[in-house]
N, C-alpha and C positions, 0 to 999 in steps of 0.2 A: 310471415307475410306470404301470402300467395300468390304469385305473380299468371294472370291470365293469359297473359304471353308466352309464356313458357307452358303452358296445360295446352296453347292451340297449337304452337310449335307441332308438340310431339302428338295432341290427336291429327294432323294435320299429315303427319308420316306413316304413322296407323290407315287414316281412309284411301292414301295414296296404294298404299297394298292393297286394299282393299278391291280398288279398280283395276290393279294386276289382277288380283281373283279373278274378277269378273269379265274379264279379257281371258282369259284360258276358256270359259265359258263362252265363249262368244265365237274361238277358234273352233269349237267341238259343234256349235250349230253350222256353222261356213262348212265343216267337213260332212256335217249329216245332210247338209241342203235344207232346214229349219227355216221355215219362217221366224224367229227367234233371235234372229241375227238383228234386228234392229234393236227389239229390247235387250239385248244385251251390252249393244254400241250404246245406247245411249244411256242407259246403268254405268258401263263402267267409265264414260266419259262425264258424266256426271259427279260419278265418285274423283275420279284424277282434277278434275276441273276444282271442286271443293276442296281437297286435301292441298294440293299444290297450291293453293289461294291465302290457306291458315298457314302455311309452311313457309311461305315467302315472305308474308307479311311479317311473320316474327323470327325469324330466322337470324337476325340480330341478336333477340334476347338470350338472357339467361339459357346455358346449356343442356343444363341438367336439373330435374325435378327436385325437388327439397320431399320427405317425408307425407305431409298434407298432398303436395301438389301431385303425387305420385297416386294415392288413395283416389284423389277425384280424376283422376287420368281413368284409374282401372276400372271405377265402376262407371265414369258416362259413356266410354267407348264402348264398351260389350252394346249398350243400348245405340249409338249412333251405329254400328256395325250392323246391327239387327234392321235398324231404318231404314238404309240404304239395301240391306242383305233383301228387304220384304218387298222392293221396288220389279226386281224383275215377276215373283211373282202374282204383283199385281198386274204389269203392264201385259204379261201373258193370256191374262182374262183366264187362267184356273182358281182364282180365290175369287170370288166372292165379296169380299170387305177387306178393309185395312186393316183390323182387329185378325181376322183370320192369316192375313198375308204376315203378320209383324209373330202374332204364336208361330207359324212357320218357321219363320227364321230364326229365332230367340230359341224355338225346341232346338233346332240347328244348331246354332252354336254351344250353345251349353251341354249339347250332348242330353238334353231329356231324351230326344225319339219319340215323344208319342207327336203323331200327325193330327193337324186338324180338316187334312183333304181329304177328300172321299172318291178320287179321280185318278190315281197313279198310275193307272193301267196307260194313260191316255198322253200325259207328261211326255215333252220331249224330251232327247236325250240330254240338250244342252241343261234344263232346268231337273231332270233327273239328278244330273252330276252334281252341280249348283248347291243342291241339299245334300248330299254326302259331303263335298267341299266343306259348306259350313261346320261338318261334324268334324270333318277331320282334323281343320282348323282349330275349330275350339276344344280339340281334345287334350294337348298340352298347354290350354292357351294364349287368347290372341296377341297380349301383349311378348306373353312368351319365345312367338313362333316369329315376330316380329325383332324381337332383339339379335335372333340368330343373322338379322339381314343389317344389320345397323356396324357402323364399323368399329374394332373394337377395340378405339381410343374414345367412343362415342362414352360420357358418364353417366349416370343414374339409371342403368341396365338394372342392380342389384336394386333400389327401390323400387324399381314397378316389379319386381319379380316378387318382393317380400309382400308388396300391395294385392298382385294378383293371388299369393297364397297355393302357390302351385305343390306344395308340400315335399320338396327335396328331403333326399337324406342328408344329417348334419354332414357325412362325408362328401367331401364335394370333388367333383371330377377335373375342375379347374379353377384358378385364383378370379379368375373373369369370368364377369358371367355370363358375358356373350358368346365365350368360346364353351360356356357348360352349356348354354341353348345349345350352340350347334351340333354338339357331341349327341346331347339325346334325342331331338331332332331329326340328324342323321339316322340313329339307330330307329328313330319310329320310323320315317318315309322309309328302312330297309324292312324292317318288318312286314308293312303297308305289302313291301312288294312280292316279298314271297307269299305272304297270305295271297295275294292275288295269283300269283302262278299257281299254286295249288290250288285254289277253289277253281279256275280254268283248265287244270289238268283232271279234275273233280265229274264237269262235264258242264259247267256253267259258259256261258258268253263270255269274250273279255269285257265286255263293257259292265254287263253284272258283278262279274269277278270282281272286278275294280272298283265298284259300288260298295259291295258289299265290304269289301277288306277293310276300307275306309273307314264303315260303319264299325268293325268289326273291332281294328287299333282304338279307334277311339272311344268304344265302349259306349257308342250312340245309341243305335236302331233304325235310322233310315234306312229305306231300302226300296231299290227300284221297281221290286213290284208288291200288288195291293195284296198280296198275302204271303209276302215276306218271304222266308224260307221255305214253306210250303210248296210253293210254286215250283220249285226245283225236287224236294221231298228226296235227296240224296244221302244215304249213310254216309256217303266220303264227306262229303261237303260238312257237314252235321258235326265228323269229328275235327275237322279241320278249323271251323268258325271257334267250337270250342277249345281248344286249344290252344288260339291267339287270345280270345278273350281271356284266357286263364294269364297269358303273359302278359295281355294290358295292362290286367289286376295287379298284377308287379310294379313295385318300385323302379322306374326307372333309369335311378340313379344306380342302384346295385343291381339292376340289369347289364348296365354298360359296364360294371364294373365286374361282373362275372366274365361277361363273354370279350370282354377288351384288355382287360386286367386281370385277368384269370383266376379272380377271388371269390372261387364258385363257393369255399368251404364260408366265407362270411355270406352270402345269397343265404343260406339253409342255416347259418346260426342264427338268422334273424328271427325273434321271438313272434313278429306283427307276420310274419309271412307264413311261419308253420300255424298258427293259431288261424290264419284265413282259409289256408290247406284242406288244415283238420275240422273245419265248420263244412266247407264244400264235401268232404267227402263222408263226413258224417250225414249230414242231410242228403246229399245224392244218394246213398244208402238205405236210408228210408224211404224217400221217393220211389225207389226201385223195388223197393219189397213191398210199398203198398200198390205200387201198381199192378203187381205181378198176383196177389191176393185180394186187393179190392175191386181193382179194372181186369183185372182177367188175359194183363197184357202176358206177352209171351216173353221169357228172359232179357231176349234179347234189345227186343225192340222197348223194354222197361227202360234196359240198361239206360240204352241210347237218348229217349227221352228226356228220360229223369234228371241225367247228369247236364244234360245240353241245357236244358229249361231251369236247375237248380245255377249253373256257372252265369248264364245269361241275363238271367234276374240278379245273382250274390256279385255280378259285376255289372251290374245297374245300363248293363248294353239293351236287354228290351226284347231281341229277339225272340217270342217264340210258338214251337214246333207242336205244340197242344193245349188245349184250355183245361188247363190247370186250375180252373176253380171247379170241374167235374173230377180232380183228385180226391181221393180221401178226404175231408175236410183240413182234420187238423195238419195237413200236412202243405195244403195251399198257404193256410193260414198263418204255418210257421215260413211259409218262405216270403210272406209280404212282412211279416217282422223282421226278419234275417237281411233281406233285400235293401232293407233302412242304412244297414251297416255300409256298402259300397264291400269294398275290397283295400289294397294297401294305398296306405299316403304314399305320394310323389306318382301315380299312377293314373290314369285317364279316365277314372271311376268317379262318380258322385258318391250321395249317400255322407254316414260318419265318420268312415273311415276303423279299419279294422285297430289300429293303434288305440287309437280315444275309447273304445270299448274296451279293449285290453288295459287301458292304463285304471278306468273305471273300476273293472273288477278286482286288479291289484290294490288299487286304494281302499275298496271293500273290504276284502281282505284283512289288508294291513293295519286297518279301523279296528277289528275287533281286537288283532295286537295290543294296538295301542289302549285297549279300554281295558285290559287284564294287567296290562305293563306300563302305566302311564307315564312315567319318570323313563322309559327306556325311548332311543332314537332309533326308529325304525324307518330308515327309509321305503318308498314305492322303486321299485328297479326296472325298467325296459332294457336289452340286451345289455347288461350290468352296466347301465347308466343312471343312476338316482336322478327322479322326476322330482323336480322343484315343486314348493310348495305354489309358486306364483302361475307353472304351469296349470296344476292340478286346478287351483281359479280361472282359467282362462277357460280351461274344459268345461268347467260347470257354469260356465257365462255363456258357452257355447250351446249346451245340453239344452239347458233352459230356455234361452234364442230358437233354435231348430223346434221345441216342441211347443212353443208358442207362436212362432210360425205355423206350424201346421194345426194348430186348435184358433188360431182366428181365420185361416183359412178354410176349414170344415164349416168355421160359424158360416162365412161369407156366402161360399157355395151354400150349403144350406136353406139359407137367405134367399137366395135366387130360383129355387126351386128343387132341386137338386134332391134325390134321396141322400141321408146320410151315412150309406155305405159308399155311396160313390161321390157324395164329401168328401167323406174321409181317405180316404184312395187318391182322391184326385189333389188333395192336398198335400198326402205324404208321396204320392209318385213327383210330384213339383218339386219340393224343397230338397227332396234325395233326386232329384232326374233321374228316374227311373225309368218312366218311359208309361208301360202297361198299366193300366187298373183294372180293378175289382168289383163290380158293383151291380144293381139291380139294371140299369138303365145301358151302362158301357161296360164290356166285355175287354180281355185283354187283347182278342185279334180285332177292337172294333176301332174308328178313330174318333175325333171328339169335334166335326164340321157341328152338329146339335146343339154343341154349347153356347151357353147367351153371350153377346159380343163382349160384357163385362166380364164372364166369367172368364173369358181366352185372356183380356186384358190382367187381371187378377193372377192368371197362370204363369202368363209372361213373368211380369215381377217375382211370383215365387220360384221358377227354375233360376231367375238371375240371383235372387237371394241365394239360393240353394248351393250355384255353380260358383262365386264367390265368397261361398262359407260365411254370410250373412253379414260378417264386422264391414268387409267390405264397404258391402252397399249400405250399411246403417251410418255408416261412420260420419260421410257428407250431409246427414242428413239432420246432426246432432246441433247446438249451438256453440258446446265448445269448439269443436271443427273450426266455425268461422271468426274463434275469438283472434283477436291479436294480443299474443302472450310472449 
């Protein structure tokens, strides 16, 4: 039985963060002297007014979410978070429509990155921040980054974590799961912060630094000015983005546990993590040698490129430093296939997920086994853990989901006008939040303000399919869901 009380209870503590958000925002306009300072007050006191209204009201009820109740926690809130997130800016007069303002925010938090303003230059710095916040937020998140603040006698932390599908390793850093939020958490806001002192000793602004680092942990793309990295065009910087990106791309879980736990030799036994390694630096390899031979670049500056723009895309952050569809062909065209994959489960990446591919081609594999040796039990192995057969169905329920997502997607765009390259692009950078497309019409430095108000709406919905790995958000939407069984 689902109890509504208890679903508004806990979105009710969720929107109340929310309006904490939006009050740090509102401190950064008072500090710049913003006109912004009103729409920010009345965003986040709007949100606090709301939240605290559903919180008090049920705050009797039931404590803790039941399994069902936990599923439609995670996927209405991502969307109620985006509605309220799309409010400041509208009130700012930089959007245009409420379609435009709600993709804003919805790319925001789910960490897609691709923009649909065409104005950044112009942005102040309160509503600059505002859209890295939402990345940063939803980069481990939202429910997630919210349990670290909840106390931790508080129950049903471990069902919205399992709803939201944040992809931990089975090794787990604590018995609670509120004290494992906080633990990785911790470790991302420190991460956060050295990226930003090095991209500021680099030769960026703090306020950019800070921007950008945000973007950078969370494997977004926002970014405070309209041509991104370019605008700074720094080798330090270049290496320094790429190299937190590469750590995004990590598991989390055995991040904290290398550098806390000092179980660096399990970090590198991990089979998902060499196999991600060894795609990035085999592909940055050939990027660099075709550019060096087909663009005529120079060594060094191939290097730099290649690698920056191969990790950026393979970890679904968005950033980047050349238009890479004037590469080689087949070499753009292997990185918008590769790009699909994301980087590691439990990591601030979209995409498949390097695991699920890996387990795919194992089970390929092991098929042919089994068709020469039928009566023999072979299992599939990830770091010498035999993969269940019920897992391996779950994969291919998944596979199937994500690639019919993005082929009714192509249809739809398509439909609307749309060439079908930049369909198709615009469908698989959505449900992978990716960020950048490909295409006759949109370019990957271009944003997408052009698109029909439907098509932004239609985007929205796919980066949230995408960013909650689809069961999620299909799940409420089934009839068994609302049986009483």
């Amino acid at each position: 039985m689902i109890s509504l009380k208890t679903i508004s209870r806990y979105i009710g503590m969720l929107i109340i963060l929310e309006g904490l958000l939006l009050a740090i925002c509102l401190v950064i306009a008072f500090y710049y002297g913003e006109s912004q300072v009103r729409t920010f007050a009345l965003s986040s006191s709007l949100s606090l007014l709301l939240g605290s209204t559903l919180y008090y009201t049920c705050r009797k009820c039931r404590r803790y979410p039941n399994r069902r109740e936990a599923y439609f926690i995670v996927a209405v809130v991502w969307i109620i978070f985006s509605l309220i997130g799309m409010i400041p800016f509208l009130m700012s007069g930089f959007c245009d429509s409420i379609s435009t303002a709600f993709f804003e925010a919805m790319s925001g938090f789910t960490t897609t990155g691709v923009s649909a303003m065409n104005n950044i230059d112009q942005l102040p710095h309160s509503l600059l921040f505002w859209r890295s916040l939402t990345h940063w937020i939803g980069g481990l998140g939202i429910v997630f980054f919210t349990i670290t603040l909840l106390p931790n006698n508080l129950q049903g932390g471990a069902q919205l974590l399992t709803a939201e599908k944040i992809g931990l390793s089975s090794e787990k850093v604590h018995p609670r799961s509120g004290t494992t939020a906080k633990w990785l958490w911790s470790l991302y806001a420190f991460l956060t912060l050295v990226c930003t002192l090095c991209l500021w000793g680099c030769g960026m602004t703090l306020f950019d630094s800070l921007n950008f680092a945000m973007s950078t942990m969370a494997t977004g793309g926002f970014a405070p000015r309209s041509n991104g990295v370019l605008y700074y065009d720094l080798p330090c910087a270049d290496f320094v983005m790429a190299i937190f990106m590469l750590i995004a791309g990590l598991n989390f879980t055995l991040l904290y546990l290398a550098i806390f736990k000092h179980k660096v030799k399990a970090l590198f036994k991990n089979e998902e993590l060499r196999f991600f390694l060894a795609i990035v630096v085999t592909i940055g390899t050939l990027c660099t040698l075709s550019l060096i031979f087909y663009n005529h670049y120079s060594p060094a500056h191939a290097l730099r490129v290649a690698f920056f723009n191969v990790i950026s895309l393979q970890t679904t952050t968005g950033f980047v430093s050349d238009n890479y569809t004037l590469w080689f062909p087949p070499m753009w065209l292997l990185i918008l296939m590769l790009n699909t994959m994301g980087a590691c489960a439990g990591s601030t990446t979209g995409g498949l997920k390097a695991v699920r591919i890996l387990i795919v081609f194992k089970t390929a594999t092991c098929q042919f086994k089994r068709l020469l040796h039928p009566n023999a039990i072979i299992p599939v192995r990830v770091n010498k853990v035999p993969v269940y057969e019920s897992t391996e169905h779950v994969l291919l329920s998944y596979f199937v989901l994500f690639a019919l997502l993005i082929m009714c997607g192509t249809l739809a765009f398509d439909a609307m006008g749309l060439p079908l390259l930049d369909s198709t692009n615009l469908a698989i950078s959505c449900v992978a939040n990716i960020g950048p497309i490909s295409g006759h019409t949109f370019g990957p430095l271009d944003d997408l303000n052009a698109l029909p108000p439907m098509a932004k709406w239609l985007c929205s919905f796919l980066m949230l399919a995408g960013r909650l790995e689809i069961f999620s958000v299909m799940l409420p939407l089934t009839f068994a869901f609302w049986k009483n069984d």
